[in-house]
C-alpha positions in Angstrom: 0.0 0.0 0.0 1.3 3.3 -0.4 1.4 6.4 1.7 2.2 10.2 1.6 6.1 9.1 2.5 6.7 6.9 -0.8 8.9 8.7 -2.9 9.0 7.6 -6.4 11.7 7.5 -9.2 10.2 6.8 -12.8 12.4 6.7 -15.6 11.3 7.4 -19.2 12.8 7.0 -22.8 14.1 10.4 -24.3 14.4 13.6 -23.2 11.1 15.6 -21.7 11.4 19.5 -22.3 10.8 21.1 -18.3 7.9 22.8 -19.3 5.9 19.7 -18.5 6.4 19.7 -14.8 3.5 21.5 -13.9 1.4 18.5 -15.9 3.2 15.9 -13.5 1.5 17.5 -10.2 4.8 18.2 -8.4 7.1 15.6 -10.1 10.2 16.9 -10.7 12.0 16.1 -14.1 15.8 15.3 -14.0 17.3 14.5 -17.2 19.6 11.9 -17.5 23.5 11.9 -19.6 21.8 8.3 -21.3 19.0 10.5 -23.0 16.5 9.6 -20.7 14.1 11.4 -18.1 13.9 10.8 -14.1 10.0 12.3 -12.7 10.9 11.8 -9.0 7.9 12.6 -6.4 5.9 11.8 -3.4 2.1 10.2 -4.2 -0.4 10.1 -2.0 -2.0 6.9 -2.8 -2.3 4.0 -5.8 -4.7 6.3 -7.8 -2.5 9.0 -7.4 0.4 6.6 -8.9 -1.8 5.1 -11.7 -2.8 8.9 -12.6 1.1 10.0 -13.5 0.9 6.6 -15.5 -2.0 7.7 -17.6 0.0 10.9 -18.2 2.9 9.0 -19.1 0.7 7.0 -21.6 -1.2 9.9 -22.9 2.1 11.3 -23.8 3.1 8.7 -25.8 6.5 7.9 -23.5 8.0 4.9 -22.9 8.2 3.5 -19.3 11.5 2.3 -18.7 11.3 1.6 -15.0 9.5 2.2 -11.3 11.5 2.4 -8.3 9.8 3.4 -5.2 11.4 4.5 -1.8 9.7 5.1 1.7 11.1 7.9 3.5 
């Protein structure tokens, strides 16, 4: 289950241009020297989680991988 202190680290094929953090609710975007994107952030719960997903999808991106870490 997951809870206000999860952080989360979700990595994404290519490049994403910084004007897109205000679309990711708080994520931050790192970019990566492969070429690839970090959206790092806390969630507050599973639909919150599934919601960045299905702006990740709606974009078009390509999940790469999910790393989670409770604070």
């Amino acid at each position: 289950m997951t809870n206000e202190n999860t952080q989360y680290h979700i990595k994404i094929k290519g490049h994403l241009d910084a004007r897109w953090q205000d679309w990711f609710d708080g994520f931050t975007i790192s970019l990566t020297d492969d070429g690839n994107t970090i959206l790092s952030g806390v969630v507050a719960d599973q639909a919150a989680l599934h919601g960045v997903f299905k702006k990740i999808r709606n974009l078009g991106l390509t999940l790469i991988s999910v790393h989670s870490q409770t604070k």
